[in-house]
Each structure stands twice: as structure tokens, then as C-alpha cells.
N, C-alpha and C positions, 0 to 999 in steps of 0.2 A: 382199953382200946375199944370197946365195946361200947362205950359211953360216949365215943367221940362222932363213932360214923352215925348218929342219929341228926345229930348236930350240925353235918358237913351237909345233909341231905335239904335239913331244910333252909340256908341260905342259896342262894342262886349262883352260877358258877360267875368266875370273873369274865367270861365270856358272854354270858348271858347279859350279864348289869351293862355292857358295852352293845350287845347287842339292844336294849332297851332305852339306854340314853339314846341310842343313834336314831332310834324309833321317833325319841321325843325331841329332839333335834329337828328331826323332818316333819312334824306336827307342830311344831312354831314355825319352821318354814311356810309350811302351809298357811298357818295364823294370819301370819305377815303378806301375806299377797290376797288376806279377804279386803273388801271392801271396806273403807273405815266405819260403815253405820254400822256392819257386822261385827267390828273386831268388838264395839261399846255394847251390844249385846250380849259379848260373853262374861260381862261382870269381872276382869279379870282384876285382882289386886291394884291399887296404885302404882307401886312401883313398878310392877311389871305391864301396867298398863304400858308407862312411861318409856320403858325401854324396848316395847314392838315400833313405838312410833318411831323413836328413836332408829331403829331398825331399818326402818320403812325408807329412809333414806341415807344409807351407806351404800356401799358399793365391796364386790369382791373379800378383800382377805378383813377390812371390819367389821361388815354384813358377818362372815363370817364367825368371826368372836365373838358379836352380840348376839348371833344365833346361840352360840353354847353357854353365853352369859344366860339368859335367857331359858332353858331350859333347865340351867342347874339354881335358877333360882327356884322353879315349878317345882322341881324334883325335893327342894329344900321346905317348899312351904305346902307338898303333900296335895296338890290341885291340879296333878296331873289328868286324874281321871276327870273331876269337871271340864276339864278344859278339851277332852277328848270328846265326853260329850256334845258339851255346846258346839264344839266344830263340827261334827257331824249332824249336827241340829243346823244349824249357820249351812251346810253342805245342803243339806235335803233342803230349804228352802230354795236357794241357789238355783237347785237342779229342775223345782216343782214351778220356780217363777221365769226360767228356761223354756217348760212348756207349756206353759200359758203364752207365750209368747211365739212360739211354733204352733200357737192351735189357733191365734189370734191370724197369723199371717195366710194358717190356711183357708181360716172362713173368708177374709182378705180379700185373697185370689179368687176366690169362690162367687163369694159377691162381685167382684166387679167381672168376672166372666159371664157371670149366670144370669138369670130373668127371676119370676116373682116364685118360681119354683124353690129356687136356691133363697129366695126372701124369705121363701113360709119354712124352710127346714130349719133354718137358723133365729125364727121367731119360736117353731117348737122346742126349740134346744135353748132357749132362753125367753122363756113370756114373760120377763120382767123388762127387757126391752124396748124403748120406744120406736111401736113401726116406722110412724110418720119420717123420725129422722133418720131411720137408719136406708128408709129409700130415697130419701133427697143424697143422703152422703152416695148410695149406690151408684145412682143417675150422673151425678156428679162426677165421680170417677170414672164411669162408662162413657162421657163427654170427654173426659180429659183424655182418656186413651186413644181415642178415636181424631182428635186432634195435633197429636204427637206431643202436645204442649206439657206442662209441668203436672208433676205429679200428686200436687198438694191434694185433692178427694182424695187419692188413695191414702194418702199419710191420715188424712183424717176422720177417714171409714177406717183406719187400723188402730188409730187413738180410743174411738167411740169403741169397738168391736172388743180391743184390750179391757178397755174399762167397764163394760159387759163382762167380763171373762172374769175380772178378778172381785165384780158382785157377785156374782154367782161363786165363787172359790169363796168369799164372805159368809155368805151366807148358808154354805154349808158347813162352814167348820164351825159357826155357831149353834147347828141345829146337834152338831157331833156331843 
């Protein structure tokens, strides 16, 4: 008897392994609603590359099955934890290029509120920037508000301003 309960300890209770598929169930759900550049980024197997796409368009009680299709292949071929990783890698960029794009929209607003004050703070926060253009896009946008007309400067001082933003995130993860 003594021989067994060491044994019973170190498998996981049947509740546990149900609690963990259901885990990894809802971590291919998640898979399945990244964006398709991300999903190719996580390296995942052929075949189960094949059946998230597949996934990707069912509906309800199939969606469903392919979900645990899916998961019990992961669970089969031992790629669970890569695949936790890379989602949470796939996640954090998701969330970092989120606010690049909430920082892009505040300088944005910023510029086209402000005068050459607000031009020189966001030349110090990026001197790799080109002045010249980014006070023609300013001007520009400050014309177009002031006319009630379309908004095309501002979409285009937020293009340039983005594209600023993700130099600068460039070049410092290469300096990392």
C-alpha cells in the first residue's frame, strides 16, 4: 500500500488534466482570433497549422470540435508550452504596437492643436525626424481644421508621426 500512494501523487488528479485541457482549449481559441501574419509566426506544425485555418472559418458547434480537435492534437505532439509562449510573445507585441499607435495619435492631436512649441518637443523626442516635413504636414492639418473640410493632413501627419514612432521602437531594439 505504501508503494502506491507515491505513485497516485505524482500523476495529476482527473480533474486537474480537465482542468488543463480546458486551459488549452481556450489558448487555441485565443490562437484562432490572432491575426493570420501572427498565427505564421508561431511556427506551428503543418498539420495543425492547417486545421486553425480551417477553424478560422466554422461557426458554433464545428468551431467548436475543431477547437478540441485542435488542442488534443497540441497536447499529442507535446507543443503546448511553445505555443503558450509564442502566443504571449504574438500578445505582447499586439499590446506594444496598440501603443505606438495611442502615442502616435496623441502627438497627433498635439501637433495639430499646438504651434512650434509642441514642433520642438516632439523634434526632441525624436531628432531623427524630418523638421521641414513634419511642419508642412502640421500647417496643413491646422488649415484643414480650420476649414471644416476633410481631414486628409491630419491622417497624414499621423502616418508620418506612426512612422517616426516605429523608427524610433527600430532602433532601439537593435541597440538592446
Amino acid at each position: 500500500m505504501s508503494d502506491d500512494a507515491p505513485q497516485l501523487d505524482e500523476q495529476p488528479s482527473r480533474s486537474q488534466r480537465k482542468r488543463d485541457h480546458q486551459a488549452l482549449q481556450a489558448l487555441v481559441e485565443s490562437v484562432i482570433g490572432l491575426p493570420l501574419e501572427r498565427i505564421k509566426r508561431l511556427n506551428l506544425p503543418a498539420e495543425v497549422y492547417e486545421a486553425v485555418l480551417d477553424a478560422r472559418g466554422q461557426r458554433r458547434g464545428a468551431f467548436r470540435r475543431q477547437v478540441r480537435y485542435i488542442a488534443k492534437m497540441i497536447a499529442r505532439s507535446g507543443i503546448a508550452e511553445q505555443l503558450r509562449d509564442g502566443f504571449e510573445s504574438a500578445s505582447l507585441d499586439g499590446r506594444q504596437n496598440t501603443l505606438r499607435l495611442h502615442r502616435a495619435e496623441g502627438w497627433r492631436d498635439r501637433l495639430c492643436d499646438g504651434g512650434n512649441d509642441t514642433l520642438n518637443a516632439f523634434m526632441e523626442a525624436f531628432p531623427h525626424a524630418d523638421r521641414q516635413k513634419l511642419r508642412q504636414l502640421q500647417r496643413r492639418s491646422q488649415q484643414e481644421a480650420q476649414t471644416e473640410g476633410a481631414r486628409r493632413g491630419a491622417r497624414a501627419l499621423f502616418r508620418y508621426i506612426h512612422q517616426v514612432i516605429d523608427q524610433e521602437g527600430a532602433s532601439t531594439a537593435e541597440s538592446e
